[in-house]
PDBQT receptor file of N, H, CA, C and O in Angstrom, charges set to zero:
ATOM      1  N   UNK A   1       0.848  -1.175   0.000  1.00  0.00    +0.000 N 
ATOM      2  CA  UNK A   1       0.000   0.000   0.000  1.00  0.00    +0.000 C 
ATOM      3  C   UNK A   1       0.889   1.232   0.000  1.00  0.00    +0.000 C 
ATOM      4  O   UNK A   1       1.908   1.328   0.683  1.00  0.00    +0.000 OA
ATOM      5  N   UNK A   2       0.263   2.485  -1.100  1.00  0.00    +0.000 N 
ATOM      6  H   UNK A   2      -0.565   2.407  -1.655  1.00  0.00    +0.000 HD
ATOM      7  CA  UNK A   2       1.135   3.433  -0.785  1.00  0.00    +0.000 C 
ATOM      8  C   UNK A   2       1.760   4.256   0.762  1.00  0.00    +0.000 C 
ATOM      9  O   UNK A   2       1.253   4.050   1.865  1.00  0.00    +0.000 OA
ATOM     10  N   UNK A   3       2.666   4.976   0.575  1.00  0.00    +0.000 N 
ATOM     11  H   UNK A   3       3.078   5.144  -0.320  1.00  0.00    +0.000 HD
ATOM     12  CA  UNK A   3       2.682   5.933   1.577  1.00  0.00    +0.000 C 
ATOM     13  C   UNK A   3       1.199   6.805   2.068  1.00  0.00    +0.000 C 
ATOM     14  O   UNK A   3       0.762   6.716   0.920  1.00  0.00    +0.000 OA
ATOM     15  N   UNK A   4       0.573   7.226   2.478  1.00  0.00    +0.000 N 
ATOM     16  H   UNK A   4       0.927   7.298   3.410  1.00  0.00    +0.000 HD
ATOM     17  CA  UNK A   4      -0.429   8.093   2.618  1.00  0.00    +0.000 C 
ATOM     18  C   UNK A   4      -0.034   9.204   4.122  1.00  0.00    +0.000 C 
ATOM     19  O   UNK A   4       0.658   8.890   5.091  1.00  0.00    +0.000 OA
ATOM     20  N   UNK A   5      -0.603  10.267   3.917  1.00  0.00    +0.000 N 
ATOM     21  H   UNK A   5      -1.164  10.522   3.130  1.00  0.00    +0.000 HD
ATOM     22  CA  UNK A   5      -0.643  11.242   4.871  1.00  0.00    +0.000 C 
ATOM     23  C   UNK A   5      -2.055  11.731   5.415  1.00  0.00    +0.000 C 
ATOM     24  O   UNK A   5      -2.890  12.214   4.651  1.00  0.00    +0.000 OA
ATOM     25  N   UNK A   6      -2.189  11.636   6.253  1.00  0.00    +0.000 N 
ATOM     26  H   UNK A   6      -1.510  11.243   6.874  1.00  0.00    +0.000 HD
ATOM     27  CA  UNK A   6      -3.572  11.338   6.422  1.00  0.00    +0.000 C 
ATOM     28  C   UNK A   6      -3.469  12.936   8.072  1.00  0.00    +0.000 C 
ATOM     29  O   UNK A   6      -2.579  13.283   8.849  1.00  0.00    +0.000 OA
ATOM     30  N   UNK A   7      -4.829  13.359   7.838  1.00  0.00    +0.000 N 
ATOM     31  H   UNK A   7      -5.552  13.077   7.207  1.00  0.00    +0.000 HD
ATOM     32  CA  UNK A   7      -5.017  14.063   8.900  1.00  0.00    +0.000 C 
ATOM     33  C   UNK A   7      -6.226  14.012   9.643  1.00  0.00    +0.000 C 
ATOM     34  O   UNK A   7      -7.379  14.070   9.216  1.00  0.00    +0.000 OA
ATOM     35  N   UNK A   8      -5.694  13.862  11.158  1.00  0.00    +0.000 N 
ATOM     36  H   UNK A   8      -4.757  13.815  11.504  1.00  0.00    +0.000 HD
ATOM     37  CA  UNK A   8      -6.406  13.242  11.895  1.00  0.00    +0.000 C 
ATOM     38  C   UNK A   8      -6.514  14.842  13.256  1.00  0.00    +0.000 C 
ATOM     39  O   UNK A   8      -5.585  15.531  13.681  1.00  0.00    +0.000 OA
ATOM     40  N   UNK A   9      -8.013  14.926  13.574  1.00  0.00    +0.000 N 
ATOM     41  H   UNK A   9      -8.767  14.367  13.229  1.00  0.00    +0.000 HD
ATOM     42  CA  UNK A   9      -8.319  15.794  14.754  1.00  0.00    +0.000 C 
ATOM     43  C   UNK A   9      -7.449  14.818  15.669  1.00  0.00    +0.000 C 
ATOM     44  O   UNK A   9      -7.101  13.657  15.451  1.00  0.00    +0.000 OA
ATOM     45  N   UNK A  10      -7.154  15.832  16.997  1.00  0.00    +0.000 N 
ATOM     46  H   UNK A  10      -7.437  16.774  17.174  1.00  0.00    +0.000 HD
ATOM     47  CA  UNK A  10      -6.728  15.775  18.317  1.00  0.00    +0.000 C 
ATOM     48  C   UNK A  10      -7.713  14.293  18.783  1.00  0.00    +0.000 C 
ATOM     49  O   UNK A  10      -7.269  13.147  18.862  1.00  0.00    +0.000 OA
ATOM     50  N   UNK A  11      -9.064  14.714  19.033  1.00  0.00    +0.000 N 
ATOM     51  H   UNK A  11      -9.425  15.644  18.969  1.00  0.00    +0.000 HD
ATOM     52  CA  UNK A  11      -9.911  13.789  19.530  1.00  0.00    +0.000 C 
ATOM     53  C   UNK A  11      -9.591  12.367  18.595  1.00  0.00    +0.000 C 
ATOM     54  O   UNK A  11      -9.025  11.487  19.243  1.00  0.00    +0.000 OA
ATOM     55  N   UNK A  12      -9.821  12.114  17.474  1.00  0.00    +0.000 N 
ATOM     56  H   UNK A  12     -10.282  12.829  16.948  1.00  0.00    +0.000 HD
ATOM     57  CA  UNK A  12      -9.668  11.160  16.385  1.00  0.00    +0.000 C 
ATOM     58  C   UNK A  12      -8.221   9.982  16.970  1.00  0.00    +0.000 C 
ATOM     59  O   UNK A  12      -8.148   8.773  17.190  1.00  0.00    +0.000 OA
ATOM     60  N   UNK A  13      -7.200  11.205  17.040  1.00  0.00    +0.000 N 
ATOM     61  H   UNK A  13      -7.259  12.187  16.860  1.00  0.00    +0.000 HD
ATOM     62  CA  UNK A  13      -5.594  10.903  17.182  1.00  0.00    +0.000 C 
ATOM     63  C   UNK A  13      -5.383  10.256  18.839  1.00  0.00    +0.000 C 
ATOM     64  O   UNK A  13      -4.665   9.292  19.107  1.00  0.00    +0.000 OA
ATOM     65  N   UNK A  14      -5.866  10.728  19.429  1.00  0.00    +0.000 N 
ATOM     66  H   UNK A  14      -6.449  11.511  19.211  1.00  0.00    +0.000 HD
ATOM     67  CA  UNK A  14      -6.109  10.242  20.497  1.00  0.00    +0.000 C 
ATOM     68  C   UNK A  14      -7.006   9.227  20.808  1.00  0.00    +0.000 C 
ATOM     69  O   UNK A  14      -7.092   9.140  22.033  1.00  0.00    +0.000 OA
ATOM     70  N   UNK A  15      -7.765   8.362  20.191  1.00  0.00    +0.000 N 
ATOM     71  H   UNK A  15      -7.695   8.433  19.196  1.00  0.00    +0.000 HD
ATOM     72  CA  UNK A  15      -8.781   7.216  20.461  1.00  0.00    +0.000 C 
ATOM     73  C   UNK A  15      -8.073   6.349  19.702  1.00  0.00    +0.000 C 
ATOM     74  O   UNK A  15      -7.947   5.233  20.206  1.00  0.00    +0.000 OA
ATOM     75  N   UNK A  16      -7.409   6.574  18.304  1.00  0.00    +0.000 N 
ATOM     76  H   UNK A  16      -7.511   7.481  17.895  1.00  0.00    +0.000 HD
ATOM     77  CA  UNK A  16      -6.220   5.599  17.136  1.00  0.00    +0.000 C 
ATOM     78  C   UNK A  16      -5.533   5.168  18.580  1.00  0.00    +0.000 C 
ATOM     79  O   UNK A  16      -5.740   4.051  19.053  1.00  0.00    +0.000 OA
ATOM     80  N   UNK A  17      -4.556   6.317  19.353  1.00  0.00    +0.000 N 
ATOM     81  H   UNK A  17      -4.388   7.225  18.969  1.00  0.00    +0.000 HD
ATOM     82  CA  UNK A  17      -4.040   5.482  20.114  1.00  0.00    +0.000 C 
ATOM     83  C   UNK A  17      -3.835   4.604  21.212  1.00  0.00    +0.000 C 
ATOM     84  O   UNK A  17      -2.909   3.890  21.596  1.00  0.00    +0.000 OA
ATOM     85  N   UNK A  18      -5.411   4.977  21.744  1.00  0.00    +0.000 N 
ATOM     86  H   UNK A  18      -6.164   5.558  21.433  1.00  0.00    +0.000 HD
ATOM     87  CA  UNK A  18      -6.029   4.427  22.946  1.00  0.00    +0.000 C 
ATOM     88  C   UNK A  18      -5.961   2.800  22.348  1.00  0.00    +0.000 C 
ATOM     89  O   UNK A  18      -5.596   1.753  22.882  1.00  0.00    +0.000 OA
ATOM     90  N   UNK A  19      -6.389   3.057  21.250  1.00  0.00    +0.000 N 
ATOM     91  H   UNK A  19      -6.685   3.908  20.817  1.00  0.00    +0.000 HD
ATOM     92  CA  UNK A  19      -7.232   1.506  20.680  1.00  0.00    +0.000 C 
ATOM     93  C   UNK A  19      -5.789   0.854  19.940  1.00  0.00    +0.000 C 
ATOM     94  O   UNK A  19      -5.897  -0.280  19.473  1.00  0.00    +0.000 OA
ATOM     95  N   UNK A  20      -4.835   1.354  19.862  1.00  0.00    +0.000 N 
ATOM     96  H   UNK A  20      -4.748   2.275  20.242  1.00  0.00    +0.000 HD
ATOM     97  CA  UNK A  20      -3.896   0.713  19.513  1.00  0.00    +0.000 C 
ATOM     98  C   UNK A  20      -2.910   0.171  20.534  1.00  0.00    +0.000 C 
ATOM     99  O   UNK A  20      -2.133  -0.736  20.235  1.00  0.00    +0.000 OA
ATOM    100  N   UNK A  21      -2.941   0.690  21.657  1.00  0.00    +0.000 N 
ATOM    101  H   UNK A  21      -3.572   1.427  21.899  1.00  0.00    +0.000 HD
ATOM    102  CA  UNK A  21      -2.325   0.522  23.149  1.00  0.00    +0.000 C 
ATOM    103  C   UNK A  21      -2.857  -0.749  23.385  1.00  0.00    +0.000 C 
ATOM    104  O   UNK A  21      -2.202  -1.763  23.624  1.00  0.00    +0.000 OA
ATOM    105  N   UNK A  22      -4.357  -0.629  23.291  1.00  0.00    +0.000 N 
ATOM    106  H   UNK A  22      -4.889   0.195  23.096  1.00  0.00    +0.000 HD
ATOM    107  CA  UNK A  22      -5.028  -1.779  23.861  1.00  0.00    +0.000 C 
ATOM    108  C   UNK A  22      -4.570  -3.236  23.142  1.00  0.00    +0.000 C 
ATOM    109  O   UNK A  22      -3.999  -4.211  23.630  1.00  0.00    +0.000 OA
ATOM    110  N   UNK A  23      -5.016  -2.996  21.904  1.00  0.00    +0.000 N 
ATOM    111  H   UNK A  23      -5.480  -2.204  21.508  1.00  0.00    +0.000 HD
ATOM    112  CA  UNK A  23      -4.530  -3.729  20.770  1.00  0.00    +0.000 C 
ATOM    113  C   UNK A  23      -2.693  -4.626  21.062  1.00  0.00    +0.000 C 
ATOM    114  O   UNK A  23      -2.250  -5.728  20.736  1.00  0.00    +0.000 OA
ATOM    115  N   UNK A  24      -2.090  -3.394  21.841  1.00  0.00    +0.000 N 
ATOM    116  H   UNK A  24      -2.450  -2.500  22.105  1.00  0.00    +0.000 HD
ATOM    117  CA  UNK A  24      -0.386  -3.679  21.109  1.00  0.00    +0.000 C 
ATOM    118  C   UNK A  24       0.562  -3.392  20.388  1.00  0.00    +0.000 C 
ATOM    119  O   UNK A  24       1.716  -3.776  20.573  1.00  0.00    +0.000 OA
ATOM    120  N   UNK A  25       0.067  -2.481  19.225  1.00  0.00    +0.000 N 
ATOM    121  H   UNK A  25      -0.871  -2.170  19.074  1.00  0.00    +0.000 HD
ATOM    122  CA  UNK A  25       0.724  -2.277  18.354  1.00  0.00    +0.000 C 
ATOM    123  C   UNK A  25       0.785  -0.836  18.627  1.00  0.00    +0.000 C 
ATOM    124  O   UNK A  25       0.354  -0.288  19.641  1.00  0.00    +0.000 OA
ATOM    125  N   UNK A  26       1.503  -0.135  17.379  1.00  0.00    +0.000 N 
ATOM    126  H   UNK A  26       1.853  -0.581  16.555  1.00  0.00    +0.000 HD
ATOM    127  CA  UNK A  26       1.522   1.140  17.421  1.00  0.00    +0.000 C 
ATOM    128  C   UNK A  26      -0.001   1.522  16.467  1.00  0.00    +0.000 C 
ATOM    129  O   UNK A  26      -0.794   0.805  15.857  1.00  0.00    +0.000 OA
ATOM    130  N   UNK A  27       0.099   3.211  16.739  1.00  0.00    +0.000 N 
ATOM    131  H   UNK A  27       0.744   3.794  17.234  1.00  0.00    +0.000 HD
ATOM    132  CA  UNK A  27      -1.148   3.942  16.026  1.00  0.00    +0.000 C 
ATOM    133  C   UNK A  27      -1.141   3.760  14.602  1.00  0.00    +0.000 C 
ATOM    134  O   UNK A  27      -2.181   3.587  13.967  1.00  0.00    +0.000 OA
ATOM    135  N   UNK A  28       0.406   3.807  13.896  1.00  0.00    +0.000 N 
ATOM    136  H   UNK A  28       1.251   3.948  14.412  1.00  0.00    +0.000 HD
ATOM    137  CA  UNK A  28       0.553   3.738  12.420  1.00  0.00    +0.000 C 
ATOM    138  C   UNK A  28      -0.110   2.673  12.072  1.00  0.00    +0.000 C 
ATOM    139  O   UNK A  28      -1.053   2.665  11.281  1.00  0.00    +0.000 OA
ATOM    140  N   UNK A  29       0.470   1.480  12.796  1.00  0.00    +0.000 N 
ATOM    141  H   UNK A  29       1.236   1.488  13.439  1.00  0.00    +0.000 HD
ATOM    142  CA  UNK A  29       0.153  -0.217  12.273  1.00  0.00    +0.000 C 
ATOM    143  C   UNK A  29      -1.723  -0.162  12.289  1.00  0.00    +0.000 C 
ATOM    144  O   UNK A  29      -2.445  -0.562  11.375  1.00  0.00    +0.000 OA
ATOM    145  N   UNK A  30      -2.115   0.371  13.433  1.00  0.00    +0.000 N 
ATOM    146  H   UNK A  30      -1.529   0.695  14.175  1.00  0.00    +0.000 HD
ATOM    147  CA  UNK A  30      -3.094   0.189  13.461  1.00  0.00    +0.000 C 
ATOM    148  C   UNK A  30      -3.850   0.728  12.222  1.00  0.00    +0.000 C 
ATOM    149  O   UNK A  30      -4.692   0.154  11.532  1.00  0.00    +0.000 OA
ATOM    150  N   UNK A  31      -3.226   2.245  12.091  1.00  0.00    +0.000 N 
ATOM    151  H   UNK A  31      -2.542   2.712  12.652  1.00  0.00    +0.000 HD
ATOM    152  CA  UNK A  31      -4.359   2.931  11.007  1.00  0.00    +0.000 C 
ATOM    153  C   UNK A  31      -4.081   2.840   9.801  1.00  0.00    +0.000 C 
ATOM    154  O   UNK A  31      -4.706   3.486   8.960  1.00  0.00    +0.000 OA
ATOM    155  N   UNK A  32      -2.801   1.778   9.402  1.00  0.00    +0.000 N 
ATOM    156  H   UNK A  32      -2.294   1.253  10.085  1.00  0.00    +0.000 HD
ATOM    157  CA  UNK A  32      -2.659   0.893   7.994  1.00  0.00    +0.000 C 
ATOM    158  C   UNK A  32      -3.594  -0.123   8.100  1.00  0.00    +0.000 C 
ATOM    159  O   UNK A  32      -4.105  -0.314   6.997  1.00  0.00    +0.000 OA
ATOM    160  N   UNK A  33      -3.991  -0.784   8.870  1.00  0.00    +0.000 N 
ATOM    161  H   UNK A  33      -3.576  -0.629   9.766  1.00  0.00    +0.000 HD
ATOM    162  CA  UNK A  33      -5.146  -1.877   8.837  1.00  0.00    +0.000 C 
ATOM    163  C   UNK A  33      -5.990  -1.583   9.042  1.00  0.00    +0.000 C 
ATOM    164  O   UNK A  33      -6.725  -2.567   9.122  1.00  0.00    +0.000 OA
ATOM    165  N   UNK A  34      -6.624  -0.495   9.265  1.00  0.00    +0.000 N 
ATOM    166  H   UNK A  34      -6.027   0.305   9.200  1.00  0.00    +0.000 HD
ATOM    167  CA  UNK A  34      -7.976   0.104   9.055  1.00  0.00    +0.000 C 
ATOM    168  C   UNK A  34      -8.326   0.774   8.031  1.00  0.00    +0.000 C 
ATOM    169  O   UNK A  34      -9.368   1.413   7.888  1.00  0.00    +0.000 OA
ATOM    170  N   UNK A  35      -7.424   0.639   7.264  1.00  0.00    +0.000 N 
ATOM    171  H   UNK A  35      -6.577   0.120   7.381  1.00  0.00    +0.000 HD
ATOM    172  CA  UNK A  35      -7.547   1.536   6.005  1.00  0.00    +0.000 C 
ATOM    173  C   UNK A  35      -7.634   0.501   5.021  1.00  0.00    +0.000 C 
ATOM    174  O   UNK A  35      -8.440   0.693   4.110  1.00  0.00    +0.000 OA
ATOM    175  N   UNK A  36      -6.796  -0.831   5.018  1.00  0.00    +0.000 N 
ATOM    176  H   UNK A  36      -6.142  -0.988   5.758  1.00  0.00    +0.000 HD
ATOM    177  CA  UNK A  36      -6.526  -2.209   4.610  1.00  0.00    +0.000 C 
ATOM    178  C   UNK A  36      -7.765  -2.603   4.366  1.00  0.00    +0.000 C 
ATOM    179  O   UNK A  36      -8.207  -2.988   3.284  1.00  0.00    +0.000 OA
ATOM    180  N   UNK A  37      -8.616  -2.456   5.904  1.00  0.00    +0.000 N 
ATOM    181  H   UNK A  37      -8.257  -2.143   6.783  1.00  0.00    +0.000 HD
ATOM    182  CA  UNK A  37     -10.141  -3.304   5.804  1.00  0.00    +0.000 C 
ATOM    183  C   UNK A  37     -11.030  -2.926   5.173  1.00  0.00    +0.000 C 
ATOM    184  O   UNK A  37     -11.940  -3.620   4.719  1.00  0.00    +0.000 OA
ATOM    185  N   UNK A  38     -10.814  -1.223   5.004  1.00  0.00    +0.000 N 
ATOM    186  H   UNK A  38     -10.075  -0.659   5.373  1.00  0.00    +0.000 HD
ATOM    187  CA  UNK A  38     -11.881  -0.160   4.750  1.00  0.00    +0.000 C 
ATOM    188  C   UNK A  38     -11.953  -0.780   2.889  1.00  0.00    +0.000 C 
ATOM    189  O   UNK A  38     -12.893  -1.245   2.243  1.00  0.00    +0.000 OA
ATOM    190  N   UNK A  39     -10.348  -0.474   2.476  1.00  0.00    +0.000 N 
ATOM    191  H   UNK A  39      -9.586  -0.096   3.001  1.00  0.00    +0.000 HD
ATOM    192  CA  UNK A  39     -10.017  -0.493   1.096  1.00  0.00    +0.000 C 
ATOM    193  C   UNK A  39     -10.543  -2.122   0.128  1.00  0.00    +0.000 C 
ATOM    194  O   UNK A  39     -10.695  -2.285  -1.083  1.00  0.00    +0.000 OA
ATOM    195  N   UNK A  40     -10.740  -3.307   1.538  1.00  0.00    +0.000 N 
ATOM    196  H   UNK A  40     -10.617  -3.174   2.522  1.00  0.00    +0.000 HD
ATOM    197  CA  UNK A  40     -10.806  -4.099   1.043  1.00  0.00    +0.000 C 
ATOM    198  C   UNK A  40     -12.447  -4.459   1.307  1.00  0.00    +0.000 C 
ATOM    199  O   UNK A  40     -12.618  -5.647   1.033  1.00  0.00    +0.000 OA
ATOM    200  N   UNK A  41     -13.618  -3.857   1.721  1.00  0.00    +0.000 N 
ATOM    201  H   UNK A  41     -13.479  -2.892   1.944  1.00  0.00    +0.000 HD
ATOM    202  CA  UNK A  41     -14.795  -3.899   2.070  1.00  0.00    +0.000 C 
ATOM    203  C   UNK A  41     -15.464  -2.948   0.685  1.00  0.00    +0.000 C 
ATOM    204  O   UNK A  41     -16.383  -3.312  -0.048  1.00  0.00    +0.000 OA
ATOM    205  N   UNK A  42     -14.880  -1.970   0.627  1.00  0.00    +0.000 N 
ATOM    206  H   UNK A  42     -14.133  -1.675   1.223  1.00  0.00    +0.000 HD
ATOM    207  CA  UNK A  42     -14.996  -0.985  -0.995  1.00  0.00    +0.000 C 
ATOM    208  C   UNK A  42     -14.997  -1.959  -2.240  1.00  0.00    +0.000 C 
ATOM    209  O   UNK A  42     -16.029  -2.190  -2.870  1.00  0.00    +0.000 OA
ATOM    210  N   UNK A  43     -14.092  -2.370  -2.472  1.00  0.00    +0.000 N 
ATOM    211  H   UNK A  43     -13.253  -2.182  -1.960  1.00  0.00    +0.000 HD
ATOM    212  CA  UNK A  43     -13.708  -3.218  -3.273  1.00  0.00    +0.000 C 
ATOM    213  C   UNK A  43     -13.964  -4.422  -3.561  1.00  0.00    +0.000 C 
ATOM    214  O   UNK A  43     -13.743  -4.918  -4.665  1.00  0.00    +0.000 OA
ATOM    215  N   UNK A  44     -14.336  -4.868  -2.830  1.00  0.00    +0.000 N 
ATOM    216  H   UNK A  44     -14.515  -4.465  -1.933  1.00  0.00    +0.000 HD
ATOM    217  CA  UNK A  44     -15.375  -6.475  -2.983  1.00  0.00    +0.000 C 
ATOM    218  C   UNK A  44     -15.989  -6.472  -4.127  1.00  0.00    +0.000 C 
ATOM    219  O   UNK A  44     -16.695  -5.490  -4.356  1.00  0.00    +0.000 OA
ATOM    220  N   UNK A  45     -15.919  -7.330  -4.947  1.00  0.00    +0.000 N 
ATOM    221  H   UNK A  45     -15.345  -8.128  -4.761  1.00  0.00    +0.000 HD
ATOM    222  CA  UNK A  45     -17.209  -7.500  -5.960  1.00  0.00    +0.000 C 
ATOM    223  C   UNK A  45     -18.413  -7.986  -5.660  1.00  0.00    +0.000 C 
ATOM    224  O   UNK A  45     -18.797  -8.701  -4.734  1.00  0.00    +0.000 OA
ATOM    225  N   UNK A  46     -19.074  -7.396  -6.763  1.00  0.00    +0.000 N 
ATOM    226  H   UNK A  46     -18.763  -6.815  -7.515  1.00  0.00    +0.000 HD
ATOM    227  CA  UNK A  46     -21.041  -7.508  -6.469  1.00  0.00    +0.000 C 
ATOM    228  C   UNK A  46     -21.343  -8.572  -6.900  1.00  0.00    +0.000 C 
ATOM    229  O   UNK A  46     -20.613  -9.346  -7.519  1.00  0.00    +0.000 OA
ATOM    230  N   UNK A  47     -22.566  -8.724  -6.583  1.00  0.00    +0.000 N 
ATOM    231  H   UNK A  47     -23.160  -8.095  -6.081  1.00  0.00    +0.000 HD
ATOM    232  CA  UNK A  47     -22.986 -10.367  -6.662  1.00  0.00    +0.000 C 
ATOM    233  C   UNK A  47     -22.801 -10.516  -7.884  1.00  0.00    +0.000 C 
ATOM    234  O   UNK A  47     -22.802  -9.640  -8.748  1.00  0.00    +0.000 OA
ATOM    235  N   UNK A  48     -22.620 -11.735  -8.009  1.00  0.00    +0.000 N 
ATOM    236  H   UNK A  48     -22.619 -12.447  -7.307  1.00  0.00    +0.000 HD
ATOM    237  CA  UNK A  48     -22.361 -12.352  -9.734  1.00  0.00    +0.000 C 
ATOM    238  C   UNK A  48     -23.775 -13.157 -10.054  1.00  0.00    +0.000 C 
ATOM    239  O   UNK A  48     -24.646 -13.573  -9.291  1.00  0.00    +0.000 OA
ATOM    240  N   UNK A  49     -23.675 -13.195 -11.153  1.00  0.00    +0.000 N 
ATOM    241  H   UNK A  49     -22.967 -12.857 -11.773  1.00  0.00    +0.000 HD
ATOM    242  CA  UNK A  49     -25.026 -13.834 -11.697  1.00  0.00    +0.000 C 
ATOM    243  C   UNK A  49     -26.336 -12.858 -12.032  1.00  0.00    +0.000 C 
ATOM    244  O   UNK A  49     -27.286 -13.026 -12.797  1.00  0.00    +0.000 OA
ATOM    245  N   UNK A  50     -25.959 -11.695 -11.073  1.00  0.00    +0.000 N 
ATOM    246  H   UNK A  50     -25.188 -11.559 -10.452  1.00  0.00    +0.000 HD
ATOM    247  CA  UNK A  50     -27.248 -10.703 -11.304  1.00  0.00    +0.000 C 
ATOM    248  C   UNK A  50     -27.015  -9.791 -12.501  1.00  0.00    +0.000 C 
ATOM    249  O   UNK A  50     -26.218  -8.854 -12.471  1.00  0.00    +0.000 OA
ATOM    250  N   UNK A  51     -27.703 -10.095 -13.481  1.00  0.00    +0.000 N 
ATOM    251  H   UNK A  51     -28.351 -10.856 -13.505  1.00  0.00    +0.000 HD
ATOM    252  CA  UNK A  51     -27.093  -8.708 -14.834  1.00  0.00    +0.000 C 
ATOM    253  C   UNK A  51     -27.840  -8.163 -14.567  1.00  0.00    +0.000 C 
ATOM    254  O   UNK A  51     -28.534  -8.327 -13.564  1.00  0.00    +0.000 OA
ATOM    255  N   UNK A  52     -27.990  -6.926 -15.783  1.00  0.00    +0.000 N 
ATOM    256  H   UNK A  52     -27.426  -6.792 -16.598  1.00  0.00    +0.000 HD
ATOM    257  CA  UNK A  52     -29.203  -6.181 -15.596  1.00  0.00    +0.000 C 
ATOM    258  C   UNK A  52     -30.282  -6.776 -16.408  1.00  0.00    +0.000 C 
ATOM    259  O   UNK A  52     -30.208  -7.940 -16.800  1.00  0.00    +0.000 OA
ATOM    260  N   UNK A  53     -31.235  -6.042 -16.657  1.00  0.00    +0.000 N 
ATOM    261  H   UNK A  53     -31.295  -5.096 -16.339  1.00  0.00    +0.000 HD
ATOM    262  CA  UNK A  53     -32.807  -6.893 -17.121  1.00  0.00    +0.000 C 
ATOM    263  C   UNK A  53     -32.350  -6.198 -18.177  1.00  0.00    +0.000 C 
ATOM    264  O   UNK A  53     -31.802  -5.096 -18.177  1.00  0.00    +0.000 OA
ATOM    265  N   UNK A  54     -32.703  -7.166 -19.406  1.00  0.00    +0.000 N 
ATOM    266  H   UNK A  54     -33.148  -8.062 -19.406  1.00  0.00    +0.000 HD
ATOM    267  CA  UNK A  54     -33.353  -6.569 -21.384  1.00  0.00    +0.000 C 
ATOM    268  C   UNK A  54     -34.379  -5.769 -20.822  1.00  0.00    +0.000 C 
ATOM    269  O   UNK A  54     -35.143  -5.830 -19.859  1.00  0.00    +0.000 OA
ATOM    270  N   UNK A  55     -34.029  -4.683 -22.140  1.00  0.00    +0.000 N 
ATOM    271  H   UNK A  55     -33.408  -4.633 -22.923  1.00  0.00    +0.000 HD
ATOM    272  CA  UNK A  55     -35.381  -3.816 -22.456  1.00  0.00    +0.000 C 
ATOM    273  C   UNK A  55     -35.860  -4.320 -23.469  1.00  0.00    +0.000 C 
ATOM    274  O   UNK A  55     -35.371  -4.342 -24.598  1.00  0.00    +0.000 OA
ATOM    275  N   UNK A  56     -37.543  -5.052 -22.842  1.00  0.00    +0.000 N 
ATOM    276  H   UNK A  56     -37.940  -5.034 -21.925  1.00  0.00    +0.000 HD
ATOM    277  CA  UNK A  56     -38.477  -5.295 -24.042  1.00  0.00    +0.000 C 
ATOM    278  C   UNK A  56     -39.418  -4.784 -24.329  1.00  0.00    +0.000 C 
ATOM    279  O   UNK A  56     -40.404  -4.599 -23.615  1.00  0.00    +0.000 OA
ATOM    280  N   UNK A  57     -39.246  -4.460 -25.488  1.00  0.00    +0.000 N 
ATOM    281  H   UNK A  57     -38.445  -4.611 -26.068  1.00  0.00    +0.000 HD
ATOM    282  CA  UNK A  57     -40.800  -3.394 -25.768  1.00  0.00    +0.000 C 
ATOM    283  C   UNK A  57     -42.163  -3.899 -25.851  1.00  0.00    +0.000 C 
ATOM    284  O   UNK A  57     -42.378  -5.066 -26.177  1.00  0.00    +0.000 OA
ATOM    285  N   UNK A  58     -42.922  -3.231 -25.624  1.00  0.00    +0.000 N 
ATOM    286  H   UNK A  58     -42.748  -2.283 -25.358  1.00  0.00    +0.000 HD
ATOM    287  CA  UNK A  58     -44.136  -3.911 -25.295  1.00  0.00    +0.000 C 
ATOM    288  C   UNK A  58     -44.502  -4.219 -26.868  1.00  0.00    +0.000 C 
ATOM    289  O   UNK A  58     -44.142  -3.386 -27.700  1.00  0.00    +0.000 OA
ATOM    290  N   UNK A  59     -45.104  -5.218 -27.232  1.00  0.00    +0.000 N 
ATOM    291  H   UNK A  59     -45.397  -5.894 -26.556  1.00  0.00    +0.000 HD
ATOM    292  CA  UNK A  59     -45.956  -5.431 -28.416  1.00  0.00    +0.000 C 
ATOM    293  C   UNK A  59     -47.407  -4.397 -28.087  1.00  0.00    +0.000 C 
ATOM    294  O   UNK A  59     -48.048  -4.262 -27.045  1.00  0.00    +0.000 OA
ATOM    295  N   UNK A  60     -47.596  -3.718 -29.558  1.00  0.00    +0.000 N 
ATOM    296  H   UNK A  60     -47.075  -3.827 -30.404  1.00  0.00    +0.000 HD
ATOM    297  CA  UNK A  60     -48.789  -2.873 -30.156  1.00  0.00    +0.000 C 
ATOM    298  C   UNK A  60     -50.239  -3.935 -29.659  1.00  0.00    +0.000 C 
ATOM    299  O   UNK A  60     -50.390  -5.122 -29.947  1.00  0.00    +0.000 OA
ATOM    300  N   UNK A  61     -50.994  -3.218 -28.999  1.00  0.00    +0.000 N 
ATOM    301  H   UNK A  61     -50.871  -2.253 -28.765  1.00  0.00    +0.000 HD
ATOM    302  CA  UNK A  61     -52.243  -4.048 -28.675  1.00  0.00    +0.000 C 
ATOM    303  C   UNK A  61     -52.918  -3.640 -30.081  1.00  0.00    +0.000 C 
ATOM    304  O   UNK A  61     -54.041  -4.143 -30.112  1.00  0.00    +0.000 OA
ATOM    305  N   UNK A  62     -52.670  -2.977 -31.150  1.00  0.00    +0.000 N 
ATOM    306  H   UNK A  62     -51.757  -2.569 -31.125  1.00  0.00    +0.000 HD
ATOM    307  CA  UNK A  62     -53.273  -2.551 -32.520  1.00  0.00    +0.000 C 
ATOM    308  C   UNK A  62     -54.268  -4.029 -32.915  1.00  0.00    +0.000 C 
ATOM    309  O   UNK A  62     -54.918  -4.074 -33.960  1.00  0.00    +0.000 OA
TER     310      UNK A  62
């Protein structure tokens, strides 16, 4: 994954590292794998098998 620079509020920066303390790791590690999960939940492919519907025109009741 690239480098990224990311900006984070006081409040924000401070809960990354609460929850990374808890965790073990550092704040970075942490907020590369939250970005990891985010990037890989985006990216999922959509159901398969579903196309879209033909457009059929109605037949003339003439």
């Amino acid at each position: 994954m690239p480098d990224l620079d990311l900006l984070l509020d006081q409040m924000t920066l401070a809960r990354l590292e609460r929850e990374a303390l808890r965790r073990g790791m550092t704040a970075e590690a942490l907020a590369g794998q939250l970005l990891d999960a985010e990037v890989a939940t985006r990216s999922r492919p959509r159901a398969g098998g579903v196309g879209a519907t033909p457009f059929y025109r109605r037949k003339s009741q003439d």
